[in-house]
N, C-alpha and C positions, 0 to 999 in steps of 0.2 A: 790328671786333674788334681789340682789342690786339696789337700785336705788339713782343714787347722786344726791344731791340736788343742781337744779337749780337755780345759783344766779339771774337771768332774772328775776325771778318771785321776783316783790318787796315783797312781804310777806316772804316770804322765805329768803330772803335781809335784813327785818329788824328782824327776828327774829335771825340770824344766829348775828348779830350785839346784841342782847340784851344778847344772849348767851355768845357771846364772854367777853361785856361788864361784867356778873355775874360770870364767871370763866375762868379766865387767864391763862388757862394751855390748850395749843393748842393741848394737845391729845384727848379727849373727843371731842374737836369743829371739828377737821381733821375727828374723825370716824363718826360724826352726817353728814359729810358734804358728807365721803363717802356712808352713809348708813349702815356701819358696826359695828356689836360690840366689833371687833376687830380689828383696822389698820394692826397690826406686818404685814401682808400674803399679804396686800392690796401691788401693782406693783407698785402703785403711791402713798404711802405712803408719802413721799418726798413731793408729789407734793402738797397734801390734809394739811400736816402740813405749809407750804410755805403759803397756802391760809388763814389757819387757825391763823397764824403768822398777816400777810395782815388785819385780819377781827379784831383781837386784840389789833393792831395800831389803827384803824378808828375806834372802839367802843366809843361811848360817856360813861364818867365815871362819876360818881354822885362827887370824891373828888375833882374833877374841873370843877364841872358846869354844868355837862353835855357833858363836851366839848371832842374832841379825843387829844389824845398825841402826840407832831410829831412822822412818820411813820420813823421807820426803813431800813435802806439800807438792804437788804438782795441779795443776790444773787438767779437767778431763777435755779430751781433744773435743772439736765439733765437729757435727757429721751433719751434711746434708740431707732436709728434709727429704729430698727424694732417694737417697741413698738405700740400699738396702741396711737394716738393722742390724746392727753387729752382736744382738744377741741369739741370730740364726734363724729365725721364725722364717725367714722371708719375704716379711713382709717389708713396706716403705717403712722409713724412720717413722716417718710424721703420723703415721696412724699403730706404730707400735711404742715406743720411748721415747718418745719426744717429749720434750721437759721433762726427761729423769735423766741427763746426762751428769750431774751431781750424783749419782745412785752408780758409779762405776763399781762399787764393789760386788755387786752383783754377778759380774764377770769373775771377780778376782777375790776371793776373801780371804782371809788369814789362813794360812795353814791349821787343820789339827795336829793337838802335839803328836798325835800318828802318823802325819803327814811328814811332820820335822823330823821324826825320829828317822822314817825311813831315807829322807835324804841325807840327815847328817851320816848315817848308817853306809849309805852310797856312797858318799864324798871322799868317806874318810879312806877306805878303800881304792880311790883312784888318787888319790894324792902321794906324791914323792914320801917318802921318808924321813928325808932329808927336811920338809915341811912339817912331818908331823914332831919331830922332834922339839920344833922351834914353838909349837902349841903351847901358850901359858896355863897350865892343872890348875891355877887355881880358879879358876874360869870357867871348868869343862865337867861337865855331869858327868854320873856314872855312866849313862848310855854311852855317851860318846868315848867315855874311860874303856870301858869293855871293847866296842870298835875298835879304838887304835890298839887296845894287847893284840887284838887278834890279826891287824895289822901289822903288829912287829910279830907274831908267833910264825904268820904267813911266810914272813921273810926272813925268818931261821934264828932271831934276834930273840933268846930266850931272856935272857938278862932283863930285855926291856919290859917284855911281855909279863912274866910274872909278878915283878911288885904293881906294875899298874892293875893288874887283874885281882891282885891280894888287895889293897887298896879299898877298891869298890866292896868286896866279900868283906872285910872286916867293917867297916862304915856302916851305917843304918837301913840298909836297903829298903828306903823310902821311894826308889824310881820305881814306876807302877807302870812300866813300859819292858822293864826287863824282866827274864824269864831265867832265875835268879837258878831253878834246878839247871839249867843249861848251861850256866857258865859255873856252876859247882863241876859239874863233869869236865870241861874242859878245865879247869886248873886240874885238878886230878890227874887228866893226862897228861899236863904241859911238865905237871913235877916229872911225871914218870918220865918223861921224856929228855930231862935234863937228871936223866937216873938218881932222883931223891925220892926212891921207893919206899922209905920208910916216913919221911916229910908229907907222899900222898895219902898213905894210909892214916896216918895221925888224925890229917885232915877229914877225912870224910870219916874217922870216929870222932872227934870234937860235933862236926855239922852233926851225924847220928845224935848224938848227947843232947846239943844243944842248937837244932831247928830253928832258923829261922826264915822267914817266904817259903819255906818250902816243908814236905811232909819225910816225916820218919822212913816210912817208905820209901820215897824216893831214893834219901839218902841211902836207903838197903839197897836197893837197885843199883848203887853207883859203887858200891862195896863189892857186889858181889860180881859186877864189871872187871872190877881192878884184881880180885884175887882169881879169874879162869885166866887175866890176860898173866898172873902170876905163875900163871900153870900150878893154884893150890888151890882143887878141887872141894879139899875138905872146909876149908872155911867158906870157899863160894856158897854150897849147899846152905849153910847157917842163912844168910844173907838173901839168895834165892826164897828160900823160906819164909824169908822176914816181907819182904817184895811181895808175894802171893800174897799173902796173909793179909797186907797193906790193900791191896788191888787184885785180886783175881782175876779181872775180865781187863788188864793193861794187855795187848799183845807181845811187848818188848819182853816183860817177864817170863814168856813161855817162851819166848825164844832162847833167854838166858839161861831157863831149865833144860831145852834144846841141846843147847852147849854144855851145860856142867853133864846130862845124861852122855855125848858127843863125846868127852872127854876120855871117858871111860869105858869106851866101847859098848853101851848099852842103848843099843841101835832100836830097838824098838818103843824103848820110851823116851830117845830121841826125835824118832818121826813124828810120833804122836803130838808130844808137844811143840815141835816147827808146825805140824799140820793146823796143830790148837792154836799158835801164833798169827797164819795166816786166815783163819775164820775170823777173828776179831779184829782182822786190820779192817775189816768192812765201816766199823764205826769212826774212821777215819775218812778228813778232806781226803779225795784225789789225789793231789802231790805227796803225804802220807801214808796215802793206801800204798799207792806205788811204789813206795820208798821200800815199807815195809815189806812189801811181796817179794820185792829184789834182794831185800838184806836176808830173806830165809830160804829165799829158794835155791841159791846156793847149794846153803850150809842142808838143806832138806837132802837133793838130788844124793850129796855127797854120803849124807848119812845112811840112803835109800840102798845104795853102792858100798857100805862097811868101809869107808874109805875116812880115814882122820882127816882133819881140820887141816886146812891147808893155813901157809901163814899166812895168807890176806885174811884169813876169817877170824874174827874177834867179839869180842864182849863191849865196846864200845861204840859201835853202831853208829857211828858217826854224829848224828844230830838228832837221830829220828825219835829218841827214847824222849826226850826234852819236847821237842816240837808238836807229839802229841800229844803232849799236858798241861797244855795252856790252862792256867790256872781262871775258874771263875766262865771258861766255856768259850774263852774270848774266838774271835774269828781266826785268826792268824798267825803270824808271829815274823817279823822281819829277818834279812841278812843270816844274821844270827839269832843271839837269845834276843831279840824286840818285838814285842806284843803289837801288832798293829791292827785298827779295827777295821779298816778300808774306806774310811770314811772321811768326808772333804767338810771344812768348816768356813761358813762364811762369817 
């Protein structure tokens, strides 16, 4: 049986927008939207193209930026009085919206810029390379700046990746969607990785010095990241220290004390602190909790066993140190470093 898809559900929201944005022919988006494989027999066919139309307008498009195109006047389709109501009630038209079919947006309303972000966030990810190249910057926010580095970082393209991601960091970091500690980390690694070890360290003592969206701590957190994966314990400590002192009750931090004790074979204030890292993942969403329990239980087991750090295990924790500091308490956070609140705006 049918089931249409609810645009209420931001996911569903941003993806029907990335869809629309990748193919511009409103029959495919109208049958995905009814659930069907074939509109022609659909009663609301009319109505699901109309929407499908709507979602085509408001798509963010990679040849301008990311940006939508103005939307189209279209007229709202008519639906017969005895029709059932296409806004689900099940009732007849005629004793639910009848005479508000001028009120379509009701169905369909602007995205919030949460909603944009998450699709442009998806988009830019399934799209060629070769496309994203041809993107006019002068046109394209930082959010979507940040997407595509990580889009060329994905695809081995260091070159590209870092001045668009230096870019966005040196700029005013006025986008109030990105999670601006999140993408300090990852240039940090992207340097390391294009072994300009002394270019990352610079970096994240400039951001120390001089903070901006982000806190002193943090930046200590991302220092003391960079010198365990240096294998220099001694300055880690400095940095760990600074981290605690910042946040005590962060779990990432006892975990990276985890590791600086880890490092040095001192196994039992090792445990402690992976142990003390996973009691505090508790204050974390689900996908967070989770994250974190997996990133120590490793490094816990191993340490349990006097056994060193194997090389998969590190100080940069992939995403999770960021994800859980959404600044301001926000709900979420997208793809990457994007702050999304889950919420649909009409």
């Amino acid at each position: 049986m049918a089931s249409p898809k609810d645009l209420n559900n931001p996911g569903l929201y941003a993806e029907a927008l990335v869809r629309a944005a990748l193919n511009r022919d409103p029959e495919p988006l109208a049958a995905w939207l009814a659930d069907e494989e074939e509109l022609a027999a659909n009663p609301f066919r009319k109505w699901y193209l109309y929407l499908a139309e709507r979602l085509i307008d408001m798509a963010p498009q990679a040849s301008t930026g990311f940006q939508s195109r103005p939307m189209r006047q279209a007229p709202v389709p008519k639906i017969g009085r005895n029709d059932v109501c296409p806004c689900g009630s099940g009732k007849k038209f005629k004793v639910c919206h009848l005479g508000q079919e001028g009120a379509a947006a009701w169905k369909i309303g602007a995205p919030t810029p949460a909603i944009r972000s998450m699709a442009v966030a998806q988009l830019i990810h399934r799209l060629p390379l070769e496309t994203l190249r041809e993107v006019p910057l002068t046109a394209v926010s930082d959010l979507a700046k940040t997407e595509m580095a990580a889009a060329f970082h994905d695809a081995g393209d260091l070159a590209s990746a870092l001045p668009l991601l230096k870019e966005v960091l040196d700029g005013r970091r006025e986008e109030s969607m990105l999670l601006f500690d999140f993408w300090i980390a990852r240039y940090a690694e992207w340097l390391v990785e294009a072994e300009r070890m002394g270019d990352a360290e610079q970096f994240l003592m400039d951001e120390f010095d001089h903070p901006r969206k982000v806190t002193k701590w943090q930046v200590a957190q991302k220092l003391a990241a960079f010198y365990l994966d240096q294998g220099d314990p001694d300055n880690a400590e400095t940095w760990v220290k600074t981290a605690m002192e910042g946040e005590a009750q962060n779990p990432f931090n006892h975990y990276l004390e985890g590791l600086l004790h880890h490092t040095v074979d001192q196994w039992d204030q090792a445990i402690a602190s992976y142990e003390r890292a996973q009691e505090l993942s508790g204050q974390f969403r689900e996908q967070e909790k989770a994250y974190m329990i997996a990133l120590v239980g490793e490094a816990l087991e191993r340490a349990r066993n006097h056994q060193p750090m194997s090389e998969e295990d590190g100080a940069k924790g992939e995403d999770g140190e960021s994800r859980s500091q959404t600044e301001g308490g926000q709900e979420g956070s997208g793809k990457d470093g994007t702050i999304v609140d889950g919420q649909r705006g009409d």
